[in-house]
TIMAR-917608 format. One line per field, with one value per residue (C-alpha): residue in one letter; x, y, z. Coordinates in steps of 0.2 Angstrom, whole numbers. Layout:
# residues N
code: c(a, ...)
X: c(X, ...)
Y: c(Y, ...)
Z: c(Z, ...)
# end
This chain:
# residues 339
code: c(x, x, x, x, x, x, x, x, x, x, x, x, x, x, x, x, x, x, x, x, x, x, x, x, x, x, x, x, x, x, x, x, x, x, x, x, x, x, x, x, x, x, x, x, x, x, x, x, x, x, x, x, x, x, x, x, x, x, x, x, x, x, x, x, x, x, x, x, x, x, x, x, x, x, x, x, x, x, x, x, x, x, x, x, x, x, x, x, x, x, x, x, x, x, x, x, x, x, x, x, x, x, x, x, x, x, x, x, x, x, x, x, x, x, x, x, x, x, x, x, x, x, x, x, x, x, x, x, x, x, x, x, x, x, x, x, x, x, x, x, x, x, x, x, x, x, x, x, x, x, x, x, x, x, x, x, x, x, x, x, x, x, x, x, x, x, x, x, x, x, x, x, x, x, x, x, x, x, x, x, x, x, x, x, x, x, x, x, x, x, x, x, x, x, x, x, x, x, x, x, x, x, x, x, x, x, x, x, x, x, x, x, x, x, x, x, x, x, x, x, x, x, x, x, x, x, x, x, x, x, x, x, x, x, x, x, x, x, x, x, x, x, x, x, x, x, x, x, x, x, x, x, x, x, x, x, x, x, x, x, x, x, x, x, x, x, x, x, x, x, x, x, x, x, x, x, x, x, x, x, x, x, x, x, x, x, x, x, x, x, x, x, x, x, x, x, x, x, x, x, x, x, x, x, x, x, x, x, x, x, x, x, x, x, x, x, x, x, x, x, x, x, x, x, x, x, x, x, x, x, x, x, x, x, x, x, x, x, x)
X: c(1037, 1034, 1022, 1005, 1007, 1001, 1000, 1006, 1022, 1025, 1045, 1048, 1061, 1073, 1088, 1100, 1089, 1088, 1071, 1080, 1089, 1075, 1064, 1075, 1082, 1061, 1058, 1070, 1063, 1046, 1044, 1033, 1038, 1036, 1049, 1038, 1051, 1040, 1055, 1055, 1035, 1038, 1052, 1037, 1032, 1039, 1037, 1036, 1044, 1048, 1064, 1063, 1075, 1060, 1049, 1063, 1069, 1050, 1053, 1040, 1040, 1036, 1018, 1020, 1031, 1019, 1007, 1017, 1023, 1004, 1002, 1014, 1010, 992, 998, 1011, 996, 985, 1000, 1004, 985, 987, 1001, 992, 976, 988, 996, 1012, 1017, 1020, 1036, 1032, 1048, 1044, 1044, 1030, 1029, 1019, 1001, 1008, 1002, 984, 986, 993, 978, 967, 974, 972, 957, 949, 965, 974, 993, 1009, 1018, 1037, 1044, 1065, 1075, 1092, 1099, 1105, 1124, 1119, 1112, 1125, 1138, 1128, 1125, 1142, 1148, 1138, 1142, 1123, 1117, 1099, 1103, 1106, 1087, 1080, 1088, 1084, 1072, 1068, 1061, 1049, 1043, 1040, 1031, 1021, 1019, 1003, 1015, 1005, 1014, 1029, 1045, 1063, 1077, 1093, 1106, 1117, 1108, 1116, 1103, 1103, 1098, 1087, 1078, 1078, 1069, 1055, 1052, 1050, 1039, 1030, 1014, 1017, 1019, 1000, 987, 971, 958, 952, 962, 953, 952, 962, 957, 972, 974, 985, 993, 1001, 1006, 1003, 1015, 1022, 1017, 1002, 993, 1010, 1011, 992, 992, 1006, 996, 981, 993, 998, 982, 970, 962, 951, 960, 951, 958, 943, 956, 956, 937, 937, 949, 936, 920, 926, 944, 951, 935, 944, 929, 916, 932, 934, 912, 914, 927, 917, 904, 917, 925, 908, 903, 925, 920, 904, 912, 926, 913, 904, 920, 927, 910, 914, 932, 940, 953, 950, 963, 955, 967, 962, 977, 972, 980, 973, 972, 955, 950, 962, 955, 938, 940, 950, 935, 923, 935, 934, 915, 915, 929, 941, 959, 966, 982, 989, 1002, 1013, 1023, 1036, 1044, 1055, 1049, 1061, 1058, 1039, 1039, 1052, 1039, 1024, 1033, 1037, 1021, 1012, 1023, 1016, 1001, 998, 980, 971, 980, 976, 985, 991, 996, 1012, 1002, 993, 1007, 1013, 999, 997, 1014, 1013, 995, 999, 997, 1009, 1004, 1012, 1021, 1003, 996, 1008, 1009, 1002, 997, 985, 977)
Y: c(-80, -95, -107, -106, -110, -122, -132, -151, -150, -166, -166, -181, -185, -202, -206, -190, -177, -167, -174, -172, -158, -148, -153, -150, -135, -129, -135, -123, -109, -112, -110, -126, -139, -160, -170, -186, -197, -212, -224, -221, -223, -240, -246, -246, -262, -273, -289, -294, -278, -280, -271, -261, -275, -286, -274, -270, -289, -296, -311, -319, -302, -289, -287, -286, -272, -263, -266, -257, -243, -238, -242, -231, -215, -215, -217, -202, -193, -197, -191, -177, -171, -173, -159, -150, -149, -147, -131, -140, -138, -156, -159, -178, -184, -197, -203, -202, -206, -217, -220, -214, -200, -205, -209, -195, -188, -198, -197, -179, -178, -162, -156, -141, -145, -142, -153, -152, -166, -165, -172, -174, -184, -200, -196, -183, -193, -209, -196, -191, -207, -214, -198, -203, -221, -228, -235, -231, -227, -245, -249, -236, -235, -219, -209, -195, -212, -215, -197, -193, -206, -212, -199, -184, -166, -159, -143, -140, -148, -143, -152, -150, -156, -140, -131, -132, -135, -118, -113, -126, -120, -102, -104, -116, -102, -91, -103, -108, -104, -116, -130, -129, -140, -132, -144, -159, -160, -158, -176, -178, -183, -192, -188, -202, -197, -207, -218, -236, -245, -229, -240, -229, -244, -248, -232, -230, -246, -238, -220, -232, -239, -226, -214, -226, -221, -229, -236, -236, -242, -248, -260, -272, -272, -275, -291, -297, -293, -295, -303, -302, -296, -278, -274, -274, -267, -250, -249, -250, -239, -222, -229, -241, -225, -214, -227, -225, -206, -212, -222, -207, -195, -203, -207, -187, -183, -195, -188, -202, -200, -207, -214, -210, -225, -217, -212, -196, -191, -171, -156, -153, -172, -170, -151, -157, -169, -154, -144, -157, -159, -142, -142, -157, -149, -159, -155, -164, -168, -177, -190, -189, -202, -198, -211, -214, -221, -235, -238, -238, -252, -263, -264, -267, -282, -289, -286, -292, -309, -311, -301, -300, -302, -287, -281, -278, -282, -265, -264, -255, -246, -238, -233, -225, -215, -211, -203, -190, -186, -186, -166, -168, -159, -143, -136, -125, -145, -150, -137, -142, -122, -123, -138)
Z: c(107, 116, 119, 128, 148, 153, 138, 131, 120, 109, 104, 90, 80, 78, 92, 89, 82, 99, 108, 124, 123, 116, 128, 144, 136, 134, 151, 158, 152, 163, 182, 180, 168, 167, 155, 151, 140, 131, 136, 153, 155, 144, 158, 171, 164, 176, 166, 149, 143, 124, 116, 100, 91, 94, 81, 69, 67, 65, 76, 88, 100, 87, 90, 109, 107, 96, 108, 121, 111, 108, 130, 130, 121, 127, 144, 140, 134, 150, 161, 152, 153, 172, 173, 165, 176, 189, 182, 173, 156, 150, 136, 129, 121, 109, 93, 83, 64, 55, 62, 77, 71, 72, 88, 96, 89, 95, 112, 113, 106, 111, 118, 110, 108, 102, 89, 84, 72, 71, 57, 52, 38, 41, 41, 54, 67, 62, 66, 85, 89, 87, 97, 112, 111, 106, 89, 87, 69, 66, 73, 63, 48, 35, 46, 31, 21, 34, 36, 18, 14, 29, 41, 41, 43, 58, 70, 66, 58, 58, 50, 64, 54, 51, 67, 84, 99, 103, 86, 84, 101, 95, 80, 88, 99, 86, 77, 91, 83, 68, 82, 90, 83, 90, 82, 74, 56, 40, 33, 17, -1, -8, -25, -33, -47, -61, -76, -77, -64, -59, -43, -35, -30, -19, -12, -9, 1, 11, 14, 19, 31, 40, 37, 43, 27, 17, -1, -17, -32, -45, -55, -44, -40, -59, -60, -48, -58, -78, -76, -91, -102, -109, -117, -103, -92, -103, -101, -83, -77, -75, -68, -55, -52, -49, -36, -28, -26, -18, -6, -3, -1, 14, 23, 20, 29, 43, 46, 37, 23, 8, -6, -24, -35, -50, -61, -64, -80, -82, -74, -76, -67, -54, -51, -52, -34, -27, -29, -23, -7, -4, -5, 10, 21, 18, 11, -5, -7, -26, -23, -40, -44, -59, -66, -83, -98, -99, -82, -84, -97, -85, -74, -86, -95, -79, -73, -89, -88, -71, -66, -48, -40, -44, -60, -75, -91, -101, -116, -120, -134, -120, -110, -123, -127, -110, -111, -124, -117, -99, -89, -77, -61, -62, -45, -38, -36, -27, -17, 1, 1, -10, -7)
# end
């Protein structure tokens, strides 16, 4: 098995996984191949260039490199559509995480491709890294972290750690068909999933971020309407949360992803905006956060002492209720699979 000719490849993957070694070893395997290397298309800049210590360290520079590293993939992109029409595969080695992703995507709008993200724990690519003399684990830091939590899973991925580059390149070929993306993705409902201050506001913010998605979370649209008024709070969270799905709804139609902020405490609820997902064409996906009890009420008497803009004040009562009553999502939810 291989992969289509000619066609766009995207290798990913922090300093160390293998980008260029795959990608040269893939190359070899075709009569006509291009290697486009996102650093290399960034050191054409002649003037002004900004380095990645810039970004990482948050000083004066950081958004001029950001601004190159999305100059640079859609000019990767660009070029690698060129080879293309000119009978070249074209191999982009790059990394792409984050809303990076939705930019890839938007770049090769329209444009079947193939996507392959590499991993590696961190003491893997500390220990590669240090074996060739370079310290882009130090930039980077705990790659997996940024995966897991901000990064859409398109293609496909393979985690390198205990695989050699010749087994690593074996089973992409074998796999090859996992790796192409042929069309526009399904836009994703965004399910989260939790007790209070099992922090689903924090990690919805964080989804919106790197989805581009749109986040709804009706507690704080509440703060802002009764403030503290409990009473006219508990009349108006169905009919708040109604008008959220409303909201979610039209931007599902429109391709967008939507965040529902909602708790979601029972099967039936959370089953019940899977199906209406479904019924738009687009994908849900329930973002569960388990947390322990004693660690739950930490945070809600810290967060009670102190309540940020946009919270709510909870009882513990409440928690505690919500505790014995909760349905946890069982493993066929969360299975991506069956979503």
């Amino acid at each position: 098995m291989t992969f289509a000719h000619p066609s766009i490849v995207v290798v990913s993957g922090p300093m160390g996984a293998g980008k260029t070694t795959i990608g040269t070893a893939l190359a070899t395997r075709l009569d006509r191949a291009a290697i486009i290397n996102g650093y290399r298309v960034q050191q054409l800049i002649a003037s002004g260039l900004s380095s990645p210590r810039s970004q990482l360290e948050a000083d004066a520079t950081a958004g001029a490199f950001a601004e190159q590293l999305r100059v640079r993939l859609r000019a990767s992109c660009a070029l690698a559509k060129s080879f293309v029409a000119a009978g070249f595969t074209a191999i982009i080695e790059e990394h792409v995480v984050g809303e990076r992703v939705e930019h890839l995507l938007e770049d090769l709008a329209g444009t079947p491709f193939s996507f392959i993200q590499l991993g590696a724990t961190f003491d893997a690519l500390t220990a590669r890294e240090q074996a060739r003399g370079t310290d882009g684990y130090l930039r980077w830091g705990d790659w997996s972290e940024l995966l897991e939590k901000q990064t859409r899973k398109i293609g496909l991925w393979l985690d390198t750690t205990d695989r050699s580059a010749d087994e690593t390149l074996a089973e992409i070929l074998d796999r090859a068909p996992e790796a192409r993306v042929e069309r526009r993705l399904k836009p994703t409902l965004y399910l989260m999933c939790g007790l209070p201050c099992s922090g689903k506001t924090t990690r919805a913010k964080e989804l919106a971020r790197a989805r581009r998605a749109i986040r709804l979370t009706p507690d704080e649209w509440m703060e802002t309407l009764f403030g503290d008024d409990r009473a006219r709070i508990d009349a108006a969270r169905y009919p708040v949360e109604a008008v959220a799905w409303r909201i979610a709804e039209q931007a599902l139609t429109h391709g967008i992803d939507a965040i529902l902020d909602f708790g979601l405490l029972g099967r039936d609820e959370r089953d019940e905006y899977r199906g209406r997902a479904d019924a738009l064409g687009a994908r849900a996906e329930i973002v569960y956060l388990d947390v322990p009890h004693d660690e739950l009420i930490r945070r809600l008497e810290q967060r009670n002492a102190d309540l940020p803009e946009g919270c709510l004040h909870v009882e513990r009562e409440l928690v505690d209720r919500y505790w014995v009553s909760f349905e946890r999502p069982a493993p066929d939810e969360l299975d991506p699979a069956t979503s």
